[in-house]
Backbone as CSV, one residue per row, in Angstrom:
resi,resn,N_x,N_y,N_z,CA_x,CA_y,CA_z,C_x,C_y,C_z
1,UNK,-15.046,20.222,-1.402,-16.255,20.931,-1.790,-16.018,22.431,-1.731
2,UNK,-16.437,23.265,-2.540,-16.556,24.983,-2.463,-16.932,25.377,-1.111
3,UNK,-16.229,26.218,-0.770,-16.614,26.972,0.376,-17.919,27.681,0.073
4,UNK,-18.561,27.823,1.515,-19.538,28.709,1.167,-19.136,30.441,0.950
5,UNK,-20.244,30.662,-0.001,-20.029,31.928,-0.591,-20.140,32.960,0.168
6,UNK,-19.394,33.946,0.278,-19.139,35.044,1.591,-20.542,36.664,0.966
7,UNK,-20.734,36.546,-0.595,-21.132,37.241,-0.988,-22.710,36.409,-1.640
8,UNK,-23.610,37.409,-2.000,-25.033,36.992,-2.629,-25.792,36.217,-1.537
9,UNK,-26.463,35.960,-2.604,-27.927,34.866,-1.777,-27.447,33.569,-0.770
10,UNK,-27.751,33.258,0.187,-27.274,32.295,1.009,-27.693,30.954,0.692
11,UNK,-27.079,30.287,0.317,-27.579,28.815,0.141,-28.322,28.173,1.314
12,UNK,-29.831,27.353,0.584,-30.645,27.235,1.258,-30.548,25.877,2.006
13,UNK,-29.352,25.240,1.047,-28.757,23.583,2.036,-27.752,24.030,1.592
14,UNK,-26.852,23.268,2.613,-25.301,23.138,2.584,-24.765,21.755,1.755
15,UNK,-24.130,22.335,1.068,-23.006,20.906,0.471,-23.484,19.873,0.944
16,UNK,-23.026,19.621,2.185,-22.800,18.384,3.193,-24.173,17.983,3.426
17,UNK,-25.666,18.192,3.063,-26.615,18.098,3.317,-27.301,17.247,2.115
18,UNK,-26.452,18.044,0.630,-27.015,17.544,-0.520,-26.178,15.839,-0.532
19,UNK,-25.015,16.024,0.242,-24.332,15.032,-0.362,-24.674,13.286,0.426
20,UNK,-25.224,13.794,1.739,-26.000,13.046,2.699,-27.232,11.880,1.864
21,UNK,-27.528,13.296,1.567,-28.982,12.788,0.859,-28.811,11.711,-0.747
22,UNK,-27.407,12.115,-1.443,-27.169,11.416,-2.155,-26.506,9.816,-1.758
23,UNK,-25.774,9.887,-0.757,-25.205,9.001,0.622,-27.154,7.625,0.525
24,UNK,-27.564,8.586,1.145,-28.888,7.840,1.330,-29.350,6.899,0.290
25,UNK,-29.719,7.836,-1.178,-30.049,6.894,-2.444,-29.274,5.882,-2.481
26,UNK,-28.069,6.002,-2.875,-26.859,5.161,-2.576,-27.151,4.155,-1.876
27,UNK,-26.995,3.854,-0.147,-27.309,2.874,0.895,-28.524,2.830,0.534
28,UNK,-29.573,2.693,0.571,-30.983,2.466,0.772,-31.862,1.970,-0.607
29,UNK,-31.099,2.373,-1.746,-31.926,1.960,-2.831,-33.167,2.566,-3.252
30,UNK,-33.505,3.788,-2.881,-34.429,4.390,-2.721,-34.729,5.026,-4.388
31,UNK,-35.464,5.588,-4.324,-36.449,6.138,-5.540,-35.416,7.948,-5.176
32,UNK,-34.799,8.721,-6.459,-35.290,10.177,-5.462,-36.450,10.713,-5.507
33,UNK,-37.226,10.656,-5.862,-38.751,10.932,-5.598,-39.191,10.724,-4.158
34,UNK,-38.533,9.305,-3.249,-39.153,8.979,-2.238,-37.894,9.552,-1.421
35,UNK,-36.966,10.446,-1.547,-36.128,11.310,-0.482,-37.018,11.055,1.083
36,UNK,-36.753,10.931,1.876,-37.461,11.667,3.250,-37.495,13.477,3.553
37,UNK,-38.651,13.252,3.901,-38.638,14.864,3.823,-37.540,16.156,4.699
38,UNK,-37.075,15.331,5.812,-36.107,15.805,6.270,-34.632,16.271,5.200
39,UNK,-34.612,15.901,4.353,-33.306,15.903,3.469,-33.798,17.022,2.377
40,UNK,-33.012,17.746,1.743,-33.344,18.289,1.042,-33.900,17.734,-0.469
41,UNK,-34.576,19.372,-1.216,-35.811,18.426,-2.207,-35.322,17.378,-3.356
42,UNK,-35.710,16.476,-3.775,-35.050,15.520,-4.287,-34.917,16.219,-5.265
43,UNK,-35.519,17.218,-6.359,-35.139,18.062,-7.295,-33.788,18.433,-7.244
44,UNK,-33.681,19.072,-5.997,-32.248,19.725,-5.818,-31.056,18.509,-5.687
45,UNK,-31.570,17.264,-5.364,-30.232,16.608,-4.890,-29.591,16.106,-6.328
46,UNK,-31.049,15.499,-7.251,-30.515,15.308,-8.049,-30.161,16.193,-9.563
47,UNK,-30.823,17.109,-9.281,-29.442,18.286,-10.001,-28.301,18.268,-9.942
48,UNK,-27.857,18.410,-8.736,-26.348,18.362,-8.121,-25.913,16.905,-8.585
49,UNK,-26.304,16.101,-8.272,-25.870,14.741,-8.566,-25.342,14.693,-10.212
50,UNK,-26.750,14.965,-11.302,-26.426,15.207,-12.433,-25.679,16.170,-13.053
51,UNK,-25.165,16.954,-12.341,-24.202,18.155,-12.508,-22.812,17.694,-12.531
52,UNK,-22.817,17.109,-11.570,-21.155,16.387,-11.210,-21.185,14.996,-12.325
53,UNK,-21.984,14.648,-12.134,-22.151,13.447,-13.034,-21.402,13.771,-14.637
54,UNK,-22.108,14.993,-14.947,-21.350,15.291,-16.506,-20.796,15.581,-16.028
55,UNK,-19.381,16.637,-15.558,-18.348,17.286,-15.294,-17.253,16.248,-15.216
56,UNK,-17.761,14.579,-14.406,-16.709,14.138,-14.381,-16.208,14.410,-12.845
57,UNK,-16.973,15.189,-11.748,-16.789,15.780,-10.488,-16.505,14.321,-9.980
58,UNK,-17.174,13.278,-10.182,-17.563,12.543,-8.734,-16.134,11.477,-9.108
59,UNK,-15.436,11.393,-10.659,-14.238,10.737,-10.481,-13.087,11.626,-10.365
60,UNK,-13.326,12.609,-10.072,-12.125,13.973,-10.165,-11.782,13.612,-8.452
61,UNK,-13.177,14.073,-7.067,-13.057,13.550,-5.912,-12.650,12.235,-6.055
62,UNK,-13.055,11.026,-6.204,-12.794,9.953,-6.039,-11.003,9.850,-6.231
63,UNK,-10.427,10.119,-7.147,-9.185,9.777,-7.351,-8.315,10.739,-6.769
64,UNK,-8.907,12.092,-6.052,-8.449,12.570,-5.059,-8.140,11.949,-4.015
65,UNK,-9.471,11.405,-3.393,-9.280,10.856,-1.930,-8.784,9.652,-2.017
66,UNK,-8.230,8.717,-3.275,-7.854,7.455,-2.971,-6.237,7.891,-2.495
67,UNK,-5.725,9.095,-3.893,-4.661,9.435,-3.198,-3.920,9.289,-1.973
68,UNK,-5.219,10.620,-1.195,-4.997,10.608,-0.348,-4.986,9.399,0.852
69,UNK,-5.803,8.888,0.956,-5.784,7.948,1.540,-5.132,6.508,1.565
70,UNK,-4.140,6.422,0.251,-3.062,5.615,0.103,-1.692,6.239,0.702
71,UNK,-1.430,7.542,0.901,-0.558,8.038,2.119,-1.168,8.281,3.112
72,UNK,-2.263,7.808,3.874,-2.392,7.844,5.155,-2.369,6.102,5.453
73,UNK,-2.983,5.148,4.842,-2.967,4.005,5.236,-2.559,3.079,4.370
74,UNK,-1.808,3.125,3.268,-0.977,2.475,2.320,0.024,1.945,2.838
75,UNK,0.274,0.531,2.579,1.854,0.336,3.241,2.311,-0.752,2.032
76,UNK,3.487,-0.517,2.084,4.423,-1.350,0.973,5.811,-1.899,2.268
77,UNK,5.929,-3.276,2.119,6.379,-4.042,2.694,7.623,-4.515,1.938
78,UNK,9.018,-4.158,2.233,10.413,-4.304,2.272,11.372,-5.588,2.790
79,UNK,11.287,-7.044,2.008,12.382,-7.338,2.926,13.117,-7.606,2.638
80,UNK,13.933,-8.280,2.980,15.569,-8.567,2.881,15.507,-9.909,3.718
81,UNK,15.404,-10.916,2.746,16.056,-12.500,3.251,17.087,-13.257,2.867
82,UNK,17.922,-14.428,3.864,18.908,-14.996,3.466,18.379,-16.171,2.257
83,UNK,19.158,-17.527,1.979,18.634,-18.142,0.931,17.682,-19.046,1.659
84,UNK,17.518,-19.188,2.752,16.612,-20.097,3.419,14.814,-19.057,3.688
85,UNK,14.912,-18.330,3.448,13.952,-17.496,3.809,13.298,-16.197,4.547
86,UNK,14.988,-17.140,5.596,14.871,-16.226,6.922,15.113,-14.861,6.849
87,UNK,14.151,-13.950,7.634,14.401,-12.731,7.540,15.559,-12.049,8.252
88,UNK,16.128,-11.094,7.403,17.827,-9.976,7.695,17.076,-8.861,8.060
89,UNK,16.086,-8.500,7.495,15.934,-7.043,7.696,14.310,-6.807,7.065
90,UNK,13.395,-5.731,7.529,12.119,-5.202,7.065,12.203,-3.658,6.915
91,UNK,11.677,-3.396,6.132,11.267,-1.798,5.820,9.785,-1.533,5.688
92,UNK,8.440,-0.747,6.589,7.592,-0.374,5.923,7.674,0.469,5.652
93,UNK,6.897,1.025,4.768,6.874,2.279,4.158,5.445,2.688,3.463
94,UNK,5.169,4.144,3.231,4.142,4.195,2.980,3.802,3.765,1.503
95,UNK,2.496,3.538,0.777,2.503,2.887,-1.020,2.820,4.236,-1.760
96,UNK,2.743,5.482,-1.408,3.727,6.405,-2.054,4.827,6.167,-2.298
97,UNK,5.500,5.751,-1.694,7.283,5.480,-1.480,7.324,4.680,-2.804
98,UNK,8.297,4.782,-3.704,9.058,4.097,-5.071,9.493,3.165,-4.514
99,UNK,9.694,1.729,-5.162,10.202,0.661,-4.550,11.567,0.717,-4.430
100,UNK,11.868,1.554,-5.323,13.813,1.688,-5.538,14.122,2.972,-4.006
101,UNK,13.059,3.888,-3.876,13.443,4.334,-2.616,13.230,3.420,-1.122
102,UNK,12.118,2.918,-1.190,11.974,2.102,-0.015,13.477,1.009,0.217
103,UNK,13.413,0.575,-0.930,14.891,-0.615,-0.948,16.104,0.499,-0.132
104,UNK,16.441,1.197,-0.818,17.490,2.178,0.060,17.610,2.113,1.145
105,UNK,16.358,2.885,2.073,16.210,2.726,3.139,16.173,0.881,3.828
106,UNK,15.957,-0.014,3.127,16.271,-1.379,3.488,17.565,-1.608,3.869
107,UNK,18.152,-1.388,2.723,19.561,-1.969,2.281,20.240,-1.035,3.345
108,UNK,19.961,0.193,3.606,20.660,1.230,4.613,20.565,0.813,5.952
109,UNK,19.258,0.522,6.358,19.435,0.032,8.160,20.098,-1.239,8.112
110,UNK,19.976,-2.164,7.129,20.903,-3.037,7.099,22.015,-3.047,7.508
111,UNK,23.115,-2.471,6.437,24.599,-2.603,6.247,24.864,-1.548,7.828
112,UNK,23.960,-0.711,8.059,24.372,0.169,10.122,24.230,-0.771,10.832
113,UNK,23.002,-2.206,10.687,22.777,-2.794,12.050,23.809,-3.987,11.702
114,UNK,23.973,-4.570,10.557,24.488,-5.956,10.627,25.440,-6.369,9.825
115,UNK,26.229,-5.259,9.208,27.305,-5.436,8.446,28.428,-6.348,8.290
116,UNK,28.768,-5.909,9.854,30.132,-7.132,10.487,29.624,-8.126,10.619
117,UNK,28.538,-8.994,10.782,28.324,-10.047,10.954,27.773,-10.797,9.454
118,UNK,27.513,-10.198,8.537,27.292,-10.612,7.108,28.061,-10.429,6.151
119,UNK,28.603,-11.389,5.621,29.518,-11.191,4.547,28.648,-11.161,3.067
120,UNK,27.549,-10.672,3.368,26.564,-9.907,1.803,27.466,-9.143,0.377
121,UNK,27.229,-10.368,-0.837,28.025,-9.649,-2.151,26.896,-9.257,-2.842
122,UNK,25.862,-10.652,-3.217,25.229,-10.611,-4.377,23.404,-10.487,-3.599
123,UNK,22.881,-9.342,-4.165,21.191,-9.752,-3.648,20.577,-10.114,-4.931
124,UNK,19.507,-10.458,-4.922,18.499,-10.592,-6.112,16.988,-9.711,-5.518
125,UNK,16.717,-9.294,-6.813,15.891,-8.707,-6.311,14.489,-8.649,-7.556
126,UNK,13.332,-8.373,-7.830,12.800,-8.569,-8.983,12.049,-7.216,-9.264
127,UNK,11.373,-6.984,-10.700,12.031,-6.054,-11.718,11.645,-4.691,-11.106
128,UNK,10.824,-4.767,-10.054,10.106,-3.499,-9.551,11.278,-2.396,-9.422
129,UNK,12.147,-2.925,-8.808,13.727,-2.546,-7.954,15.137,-2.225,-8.990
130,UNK,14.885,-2.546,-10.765,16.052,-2.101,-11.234,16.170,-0.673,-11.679
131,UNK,17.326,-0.442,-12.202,17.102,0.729,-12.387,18.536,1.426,-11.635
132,UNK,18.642,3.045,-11.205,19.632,3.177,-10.998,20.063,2.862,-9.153
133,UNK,19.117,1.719,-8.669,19.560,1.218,-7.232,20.642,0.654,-7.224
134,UNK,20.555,-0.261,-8.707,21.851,-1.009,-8.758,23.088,-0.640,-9.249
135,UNK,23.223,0.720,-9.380,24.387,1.062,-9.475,24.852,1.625,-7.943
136,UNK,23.537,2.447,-6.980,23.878,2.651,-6.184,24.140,1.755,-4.874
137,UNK,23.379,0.665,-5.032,23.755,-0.577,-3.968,25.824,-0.918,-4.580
138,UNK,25.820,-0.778,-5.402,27.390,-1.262,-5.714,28.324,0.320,-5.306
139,UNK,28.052,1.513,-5.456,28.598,2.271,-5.144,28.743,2.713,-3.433
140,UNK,27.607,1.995,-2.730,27.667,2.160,-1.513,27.910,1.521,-0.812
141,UNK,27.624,-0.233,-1.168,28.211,-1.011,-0.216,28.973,-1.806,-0.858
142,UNK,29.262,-1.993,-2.338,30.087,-2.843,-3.072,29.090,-4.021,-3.303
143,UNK,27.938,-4.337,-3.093,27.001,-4.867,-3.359,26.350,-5.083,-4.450
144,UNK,26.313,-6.653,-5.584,25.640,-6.882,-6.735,24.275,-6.958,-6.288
145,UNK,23.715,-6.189,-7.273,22.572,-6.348,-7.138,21.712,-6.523,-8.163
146,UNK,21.117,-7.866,-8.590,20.769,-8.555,-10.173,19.463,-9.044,-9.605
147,UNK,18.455,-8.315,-11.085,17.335,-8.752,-11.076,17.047,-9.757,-11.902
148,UNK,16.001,-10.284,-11.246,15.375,-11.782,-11.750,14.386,-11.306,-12.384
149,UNK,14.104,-11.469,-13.635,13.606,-10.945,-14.876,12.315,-12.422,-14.998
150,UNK,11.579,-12.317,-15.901,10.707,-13.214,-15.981,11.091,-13.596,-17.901
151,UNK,11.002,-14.514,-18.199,11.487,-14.615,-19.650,10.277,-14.399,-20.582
152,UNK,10.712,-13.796,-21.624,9.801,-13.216,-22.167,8.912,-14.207,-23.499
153,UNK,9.155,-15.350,-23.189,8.372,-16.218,-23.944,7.662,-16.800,-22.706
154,UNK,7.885,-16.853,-21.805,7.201,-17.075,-20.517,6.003,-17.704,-21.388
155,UNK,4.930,-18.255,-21.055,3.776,-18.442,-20.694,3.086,-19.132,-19.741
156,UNK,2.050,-18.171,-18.943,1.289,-18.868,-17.677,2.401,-18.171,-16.559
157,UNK,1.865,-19.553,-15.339,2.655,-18.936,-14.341,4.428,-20.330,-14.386
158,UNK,5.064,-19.380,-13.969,6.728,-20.047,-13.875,7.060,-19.982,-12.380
159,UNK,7.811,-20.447,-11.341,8.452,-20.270,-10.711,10.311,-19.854,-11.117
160,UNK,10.211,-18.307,-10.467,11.304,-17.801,-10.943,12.745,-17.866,-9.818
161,UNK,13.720,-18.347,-10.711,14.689,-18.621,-9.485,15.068,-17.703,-8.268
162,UNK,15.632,-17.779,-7.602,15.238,-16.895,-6.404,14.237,-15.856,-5.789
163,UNK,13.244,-15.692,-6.519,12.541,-14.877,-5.846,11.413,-15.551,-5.505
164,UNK,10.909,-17.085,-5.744,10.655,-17.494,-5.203,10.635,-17.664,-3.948
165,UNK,11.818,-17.457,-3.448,12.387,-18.007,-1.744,12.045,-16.316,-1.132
166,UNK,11.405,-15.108,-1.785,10.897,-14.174,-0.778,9.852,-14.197,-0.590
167,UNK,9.120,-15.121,-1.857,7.471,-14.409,-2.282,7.237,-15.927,-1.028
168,UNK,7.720,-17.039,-0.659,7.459,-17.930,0.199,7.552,-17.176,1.010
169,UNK,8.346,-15.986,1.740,8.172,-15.514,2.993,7.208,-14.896,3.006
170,UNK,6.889,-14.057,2.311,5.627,-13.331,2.394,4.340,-14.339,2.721
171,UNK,4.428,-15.037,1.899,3.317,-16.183,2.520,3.369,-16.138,4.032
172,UNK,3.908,-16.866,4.573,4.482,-16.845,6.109,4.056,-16.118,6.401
173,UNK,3.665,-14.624,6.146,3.441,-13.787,7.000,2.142,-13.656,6.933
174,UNK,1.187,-13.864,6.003,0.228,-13.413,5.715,-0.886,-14.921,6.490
175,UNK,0.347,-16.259,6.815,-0.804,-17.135,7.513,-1.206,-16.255,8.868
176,UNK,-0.351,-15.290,9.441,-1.006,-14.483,10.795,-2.044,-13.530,10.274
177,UNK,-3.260,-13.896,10.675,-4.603,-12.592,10.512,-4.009,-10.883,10.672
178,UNK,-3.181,-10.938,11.751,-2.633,-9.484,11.978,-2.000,-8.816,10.621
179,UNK,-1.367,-9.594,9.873,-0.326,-9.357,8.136,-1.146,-9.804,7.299
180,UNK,-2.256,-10.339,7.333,-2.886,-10.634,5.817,-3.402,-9.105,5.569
181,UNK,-3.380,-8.285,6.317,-4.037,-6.725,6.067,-3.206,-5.856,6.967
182,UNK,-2.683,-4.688,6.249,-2.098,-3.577,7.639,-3.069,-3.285,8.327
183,UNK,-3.306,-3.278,9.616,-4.083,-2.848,10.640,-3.897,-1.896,11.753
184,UNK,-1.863,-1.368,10.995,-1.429,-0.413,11.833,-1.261,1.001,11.526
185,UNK,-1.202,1.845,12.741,-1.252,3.206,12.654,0.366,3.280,11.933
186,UNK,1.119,2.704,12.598,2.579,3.507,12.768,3.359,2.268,11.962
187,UNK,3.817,2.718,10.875,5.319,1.840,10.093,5.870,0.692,11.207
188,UNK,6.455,1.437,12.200,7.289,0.451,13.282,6.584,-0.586,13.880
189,UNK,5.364,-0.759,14.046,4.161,-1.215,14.935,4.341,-2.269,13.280
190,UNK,3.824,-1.929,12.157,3.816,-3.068,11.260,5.502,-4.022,10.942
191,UNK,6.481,-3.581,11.343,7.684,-3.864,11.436,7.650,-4.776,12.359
192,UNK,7.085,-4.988,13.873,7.906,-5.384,15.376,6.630,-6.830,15.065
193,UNK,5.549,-6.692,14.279,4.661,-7.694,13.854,5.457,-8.408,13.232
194,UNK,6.061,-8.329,12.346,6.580,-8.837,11.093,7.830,-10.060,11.846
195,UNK,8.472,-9.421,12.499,9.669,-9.999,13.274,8.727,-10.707,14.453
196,UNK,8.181,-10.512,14.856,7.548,-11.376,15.633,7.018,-12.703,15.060
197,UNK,6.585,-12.922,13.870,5.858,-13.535,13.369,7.161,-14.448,12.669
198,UNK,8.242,-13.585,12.263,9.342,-15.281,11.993,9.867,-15.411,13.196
199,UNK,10.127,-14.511,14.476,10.406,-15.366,16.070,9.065,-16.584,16.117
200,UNK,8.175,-16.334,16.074,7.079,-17.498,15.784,7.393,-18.545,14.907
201,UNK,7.661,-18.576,13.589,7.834,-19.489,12.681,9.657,-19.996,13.257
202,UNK,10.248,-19.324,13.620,11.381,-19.864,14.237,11.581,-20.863,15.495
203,UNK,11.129,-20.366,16.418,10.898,-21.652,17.272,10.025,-22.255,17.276
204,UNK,9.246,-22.601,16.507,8.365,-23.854,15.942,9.221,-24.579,14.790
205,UNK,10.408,-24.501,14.342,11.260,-25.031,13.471,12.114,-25.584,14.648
206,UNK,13.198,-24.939,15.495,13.800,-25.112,16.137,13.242,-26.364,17.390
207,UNK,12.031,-26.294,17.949,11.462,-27.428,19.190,11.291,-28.222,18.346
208,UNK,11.302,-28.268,16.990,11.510,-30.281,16.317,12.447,-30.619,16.240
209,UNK,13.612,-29.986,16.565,15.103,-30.740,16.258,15.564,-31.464,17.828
């Protein structure tokens, strides 16, 4: 909103007063005619209202603050599974982050934490992710990296070969209430959930054998 003006006549409500009162119509369903008198005059609110209204103001804010508020509580979810499902590795990241950058950072704590113990050639990955990752997954770790494309006579829904076996993990995660929605402040906090939740689905596989 405009700062208030340092020069001329002093405004007789503040911004935040008109916008209350529009807040109100909004929740309440009200008439502006029937404003409460405490709020400023319904003349004035809905001027302002119809002011922004043509300008286009109230979707100019709106697609501001979604912005914003998709880098404060946006999260895009990274993983990396073997062919059984099981999870290698998680990345959150904020829904700003490009999927081809988030993957980086995947594929990177990866090959530092678990290199020697995985003999990893080929990933699959689907179409969000092509592009020039896959030249750089092969330039950095010697790693193919081939996307699973959807065919273009397709019709309806298909099950697509391997990426099936991630979009099943994701399921998995989302039967815990805590992952059907981020509910966390901090990336790592949605990470130590995530791994918790296949230590869960893991020894409930393991006590039937």
């Amino acid at each position: 909103m405009p700062a208030p003006a340092s020069t001329g006549r002093p405004r007789r409500h503040s911004y935040r007063e008109i916008v209350n009162a529009i807040f109100y119509v909004l929740s309440n369903g009200t008439k502006w005619r029937a404003l409460p008198h405490d709020l400023p005059h319904w003349k004035t609110v809905y001027g302002y209202f119809r002011k922004r209204r043509k300008t286009g103001q109230w979707q100019t804010w709106h697609t501001t603050l979604r912005r914003r508020l998709r880098i404060k509580l946006g999260r895009k979810r990274h993983i990396l599974v073997d062919t059984l499902g099981l999870l290698l590795a998680v990345s959150v990241t904020g829904a700003n982050i490009q999927d081809r950058e988030g993957a980086k950072e995947l594929l990177s704590n990866f090959y530092a934490s678990f290199v020697q113990s995985f003999r990893l050639k080929r990933i699959w990955a689907d179409a969000g992710y092509q592009g020039e990752l896959i030249s750089w997954a092969q330039t950095a770790f010697a790693w193919v990296l081939e996307i699973v494309k959807r065919d273009k006579e397709q019709v309806g829904f298909a099950v697509l070969p391997k990426r099936w076996i991630v979009e099943r993990t994701f399921a998995w995660f989302i039967r815990n209430r805590r992952l059907a929605r981020d509910f966390e402040r901090l990336p790592e906090t949605s990470e130590a959930f995530i791994f918790i939740a296949m230590i869960r689905l893991m020894t409930r596989r393991l006590a039937k054998f």
